[in-house]
N, C-alpha and C positions, 0 to 999 in steps of 0.2 A: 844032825841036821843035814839034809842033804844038799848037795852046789845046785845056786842059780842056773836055771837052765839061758845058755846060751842062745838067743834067738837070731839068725841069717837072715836081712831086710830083703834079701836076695833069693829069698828060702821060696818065693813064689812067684810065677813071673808079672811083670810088669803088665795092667791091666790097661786095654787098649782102645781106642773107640777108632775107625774110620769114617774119613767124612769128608765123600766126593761122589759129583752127578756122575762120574764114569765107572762104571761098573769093571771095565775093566784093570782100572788105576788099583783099584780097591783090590780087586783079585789077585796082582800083582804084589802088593802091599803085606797083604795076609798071608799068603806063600812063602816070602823074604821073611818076613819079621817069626814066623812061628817055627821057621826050619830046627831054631836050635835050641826052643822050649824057656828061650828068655821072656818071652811075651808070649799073653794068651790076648785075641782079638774077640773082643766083648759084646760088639757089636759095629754094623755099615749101616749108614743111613747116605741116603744121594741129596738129601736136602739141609737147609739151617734149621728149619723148624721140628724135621725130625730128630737132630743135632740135640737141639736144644732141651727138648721132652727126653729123650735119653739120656742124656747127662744128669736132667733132675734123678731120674730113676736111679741110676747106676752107680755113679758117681765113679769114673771112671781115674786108673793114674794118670792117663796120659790121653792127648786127644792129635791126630792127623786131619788136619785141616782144609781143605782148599777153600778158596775167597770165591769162585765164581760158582756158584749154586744155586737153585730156583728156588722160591718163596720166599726164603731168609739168606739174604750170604753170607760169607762167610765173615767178614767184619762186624757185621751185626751180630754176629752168632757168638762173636767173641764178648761183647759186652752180657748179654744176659746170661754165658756159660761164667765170667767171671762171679756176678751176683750170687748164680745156685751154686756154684761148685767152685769156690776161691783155692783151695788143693790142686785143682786139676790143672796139671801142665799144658800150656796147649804146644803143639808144633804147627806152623802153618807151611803145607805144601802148595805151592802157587804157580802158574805159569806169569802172574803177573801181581812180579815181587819185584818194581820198580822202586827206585829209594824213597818218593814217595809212600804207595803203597804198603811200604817195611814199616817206617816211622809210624804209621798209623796203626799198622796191625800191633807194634810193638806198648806205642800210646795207650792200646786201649785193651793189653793185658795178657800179648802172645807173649811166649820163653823162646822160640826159634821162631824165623821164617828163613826155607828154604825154596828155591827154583827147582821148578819139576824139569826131571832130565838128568839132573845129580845122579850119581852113582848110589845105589840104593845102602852100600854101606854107609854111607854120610848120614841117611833119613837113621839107621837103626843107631848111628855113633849118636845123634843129637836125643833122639829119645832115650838112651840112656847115660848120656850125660845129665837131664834132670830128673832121675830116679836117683835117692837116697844109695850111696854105698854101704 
């Protein structure tokens, strides 16, 4: 009989959504996090609603957040990404992650919220802090 094959949760990288109005954040984002083939970036969207329709799709590991976004924000985006996709980790990156603001993002189903401006190893330590070892 031959041995169980051992499987690495790690074996692929952590699958990633971006989700922010500035195009440039995002570009930033995907450059850091893909450098060293821990994360593959799945898709960007600059809105909540496109957020939203792609997360049904995809169902992604992990999600980068921002709260200030057009059509849907990003706290809204948080409830009905919970509903389709209860797995998906979210990270919220914010420029306005007042304690306020945290409480609720957190209330209503974020795993991190982070202040944009952090050092970009912070964003890659917290998303994989909630990927399975």
């Amino acid at each position: 009989m031959a041995p169980k094959e051992v499987v690495d949760v790690r074996a692929r990288p952590i699958r990633i959504v971006l989700a922010d109005d500035n195009g440039e954040i995002r570009f930033l984002l995907r450059t850091w996090l893909e450098i060293e083939g821990r994360f593959e970036i799945t898709g960007e969207v600059e809105s909540g609603d496109e957020l939203i329709d792609l997360v049904i799709r995809e169902h992604p590991d992990e999600i980068v957040l921002d709260l200030a976004m057009p059509v849907v924000d990003g706290l809204a985006a948080i409830s009905e990404i919970r509903k389709h996709a209860p797995d998906t980790k979210i990270v919220v990156l914010s420029a306005f992650a007042s304690p306020t603001v945290r409480r609720k993002a957190f209330a209503l189903g974020a795993h991190a919220v982070l202040t944009k401006g952090i050092p970009l190893e912070e964003v890659e330590s917290a998303l994989l802090s909630l990927s399975p070892s």
